[in-house]
C-alpha positions as CSV (number, residue, x, y, z in Angstrom):
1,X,0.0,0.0,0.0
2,X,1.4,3.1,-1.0
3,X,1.1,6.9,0.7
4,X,1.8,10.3,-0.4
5,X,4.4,11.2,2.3
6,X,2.9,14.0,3.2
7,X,-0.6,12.5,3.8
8,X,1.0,10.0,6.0
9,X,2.6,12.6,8.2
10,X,-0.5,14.6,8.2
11,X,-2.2,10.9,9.9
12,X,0.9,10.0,11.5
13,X,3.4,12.0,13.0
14,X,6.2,9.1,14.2
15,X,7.0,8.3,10.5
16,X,10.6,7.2,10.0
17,X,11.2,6.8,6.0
18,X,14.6,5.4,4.6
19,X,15.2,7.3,1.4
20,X,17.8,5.4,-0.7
21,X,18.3,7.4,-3.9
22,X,20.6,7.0,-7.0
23,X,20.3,10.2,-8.9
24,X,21.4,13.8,-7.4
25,X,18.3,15.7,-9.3
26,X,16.1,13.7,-8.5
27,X,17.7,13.9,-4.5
28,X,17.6,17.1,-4.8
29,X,13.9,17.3,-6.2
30,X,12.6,15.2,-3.1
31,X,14.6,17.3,-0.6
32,X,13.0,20.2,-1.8
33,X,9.2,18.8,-2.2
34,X,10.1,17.7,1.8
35,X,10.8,21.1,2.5
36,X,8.2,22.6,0.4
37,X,5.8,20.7,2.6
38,X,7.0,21.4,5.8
39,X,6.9,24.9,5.1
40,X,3.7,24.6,3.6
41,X,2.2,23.3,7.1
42,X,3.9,25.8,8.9
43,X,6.4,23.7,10.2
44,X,10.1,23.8,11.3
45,X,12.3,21.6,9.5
46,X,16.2,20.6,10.9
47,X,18.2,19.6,7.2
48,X,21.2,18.1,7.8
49,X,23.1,18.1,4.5
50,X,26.2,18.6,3.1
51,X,27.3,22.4,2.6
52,X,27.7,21.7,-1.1
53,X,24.3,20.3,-1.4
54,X,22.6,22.5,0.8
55,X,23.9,25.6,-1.4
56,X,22.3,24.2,-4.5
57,X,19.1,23.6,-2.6
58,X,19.0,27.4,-0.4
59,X,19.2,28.3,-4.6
60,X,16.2,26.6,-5.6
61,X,14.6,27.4,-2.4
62,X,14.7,31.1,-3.4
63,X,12.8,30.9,-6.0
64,X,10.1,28.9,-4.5
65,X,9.3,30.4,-1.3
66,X,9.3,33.6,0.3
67,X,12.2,34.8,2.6
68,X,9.7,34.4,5.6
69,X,9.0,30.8,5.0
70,X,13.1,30.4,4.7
71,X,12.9,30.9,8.7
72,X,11.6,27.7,8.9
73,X,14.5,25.8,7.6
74,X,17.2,25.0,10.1
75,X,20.2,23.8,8.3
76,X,23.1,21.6,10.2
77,X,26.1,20.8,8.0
78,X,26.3,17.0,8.2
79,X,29.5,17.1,8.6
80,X,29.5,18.8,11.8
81,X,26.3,16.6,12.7
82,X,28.1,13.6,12.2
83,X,31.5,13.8,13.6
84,X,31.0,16.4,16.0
85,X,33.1,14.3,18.2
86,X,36.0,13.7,16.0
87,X,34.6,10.3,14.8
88,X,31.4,8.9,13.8
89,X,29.6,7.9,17.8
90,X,26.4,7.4,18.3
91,X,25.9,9.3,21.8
92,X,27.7,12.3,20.7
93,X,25.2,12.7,17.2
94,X,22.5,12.1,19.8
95,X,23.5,14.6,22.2
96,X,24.0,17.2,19.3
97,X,20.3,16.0,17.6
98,X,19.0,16.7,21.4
99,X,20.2,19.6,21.7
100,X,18.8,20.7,18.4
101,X,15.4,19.9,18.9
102,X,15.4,20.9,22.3
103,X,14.0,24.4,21.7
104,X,11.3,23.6,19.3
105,X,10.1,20.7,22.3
106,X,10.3,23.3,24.8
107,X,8.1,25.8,23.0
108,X,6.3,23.2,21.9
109,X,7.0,24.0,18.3
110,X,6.3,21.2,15.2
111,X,9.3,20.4,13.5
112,X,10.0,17.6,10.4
113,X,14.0,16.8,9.7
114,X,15.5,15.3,6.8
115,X,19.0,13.8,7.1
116,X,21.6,13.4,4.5
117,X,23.9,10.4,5.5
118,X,27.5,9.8,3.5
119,X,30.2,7.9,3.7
120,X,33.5,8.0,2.2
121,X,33.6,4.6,1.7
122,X,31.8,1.1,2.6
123,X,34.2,0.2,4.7
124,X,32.5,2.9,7.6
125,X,30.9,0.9,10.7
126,X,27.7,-0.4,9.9
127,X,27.1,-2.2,13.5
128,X,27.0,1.9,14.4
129,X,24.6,2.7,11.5
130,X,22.5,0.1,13.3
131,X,22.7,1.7,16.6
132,X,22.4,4.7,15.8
133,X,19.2,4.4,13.6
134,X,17.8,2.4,16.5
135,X,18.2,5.3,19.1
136,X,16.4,7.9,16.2
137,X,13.8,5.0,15.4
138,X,13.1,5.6,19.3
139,X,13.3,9.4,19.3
140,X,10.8,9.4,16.3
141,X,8.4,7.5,18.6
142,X,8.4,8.9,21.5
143,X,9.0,13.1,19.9
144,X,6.5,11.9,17.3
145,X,8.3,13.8,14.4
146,X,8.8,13.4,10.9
147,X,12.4,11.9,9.9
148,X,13.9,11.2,6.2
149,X,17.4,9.5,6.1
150,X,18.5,9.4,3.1
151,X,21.1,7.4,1.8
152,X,23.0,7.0,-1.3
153,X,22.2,4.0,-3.1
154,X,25.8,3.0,-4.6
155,X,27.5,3.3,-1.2
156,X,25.5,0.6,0.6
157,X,26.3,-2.6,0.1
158,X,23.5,-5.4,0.3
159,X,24.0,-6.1,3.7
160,X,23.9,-2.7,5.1
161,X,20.5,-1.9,2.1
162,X,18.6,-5.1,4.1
163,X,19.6,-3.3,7.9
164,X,18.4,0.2,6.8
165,X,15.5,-1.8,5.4
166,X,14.7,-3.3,8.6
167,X,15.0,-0.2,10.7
168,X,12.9,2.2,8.3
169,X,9.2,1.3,9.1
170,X,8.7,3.0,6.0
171,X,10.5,3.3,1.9
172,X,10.7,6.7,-0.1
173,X,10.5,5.4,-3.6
174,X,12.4,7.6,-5.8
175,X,9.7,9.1,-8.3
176,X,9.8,11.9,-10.6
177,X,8.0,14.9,-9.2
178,X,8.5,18.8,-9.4
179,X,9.4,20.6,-6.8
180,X,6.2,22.1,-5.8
181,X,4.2,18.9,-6.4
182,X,2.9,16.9,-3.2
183,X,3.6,13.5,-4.8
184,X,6.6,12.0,-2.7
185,X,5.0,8.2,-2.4
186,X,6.0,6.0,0.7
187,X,5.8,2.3,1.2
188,X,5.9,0.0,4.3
189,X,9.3,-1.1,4.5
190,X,8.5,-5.0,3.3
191,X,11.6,-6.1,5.9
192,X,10.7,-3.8,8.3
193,X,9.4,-5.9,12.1
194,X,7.4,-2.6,13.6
């Protein structure tokens, strides 16, 4: 059964989608659909993306929505987000995620994120991929906010594609849409045990 994502996080707000994607224009189409909406519902969203990426999408952006609505994106370089303690560790990324979205809990503010995830290789530590997307999963739950991960889909192997798979309740298919359109589809992840 498929979903337009953002009529399932209009029903639903604990929705955790893996978003495994190939090409960069159509990444960069979804990212900005994802934003689109969240801006759209008057919600703040946290992007954590590359600096190189993010400049090509703050571009786009400009042209589709008004400097006002631009206050609602909150961008955090992925970089920083990711090895903010030197190396990629899980209670360090989830102390700097905490501390993010403290504020918005605190004044009781909506809030969506979408996070870019790289590697440099596909040699990085999966077993810490699966921790770490197990402590978000739980976030998600109890925070009840939106959250895409997106991966690229030539840098994971099979066996880190079926983990991902398992800990996404839910699949971003990779569809082509326009920026403004509110078309990103969702699956329920076929692997997934929630």
């Amino acid at each position: 059964m498929k979903h337009s994502l953002p009529d399932l996080i209009e029903a639903q707000r604990n929705v955790h989608v893996l978003y495994s994607y190939d090409e960069m224009d159509k990444y960069l189409q979804n990212v900005l659909a994802y934003i689109i909406d969240s801006v759209r519902a008057e919600e703040n969203i946290i992007l954590i993306e590359n600096e190189r990426i993010y400049i090509k999408i703050k571009k786009e952006l400009h042209e589709l929505i008004s400097k006002e609505e631009m206050e609602y994106i909150h961008f955090i370089n992925s970089f920083d987000f990711y090895f903010s303690s030197g190396s990629y560790h899980p209670p360090a990324i989830t102390a700097y995620f905490e501390k993010t979205v403290q504020p918005y809990i605190q004044n009781n503010k909506s809030f969506r994120s979408w996070a870019h995830v790289e590697w440099t290789s596909v040699e990085e530590p999966h077993h810490l991929i699966h921790d770490f997307e197990n402590i978000i999963d739980d976030a998600v739950k109890q925070i009840e906010f939106p959250l895409v991960c997106a991966y690229k889909q030539t840098n994971m192997p099979i066996h880190l594609k079926t983990m991902l798979n398992q800990l996404h309740p839910f699949i971003l298919e990779e569809t082509s849409l326009s920026p403004v359109e509110d078309s990103l589809t969702v699956k329920p992840s076929v692997l997934s045990s929630n």
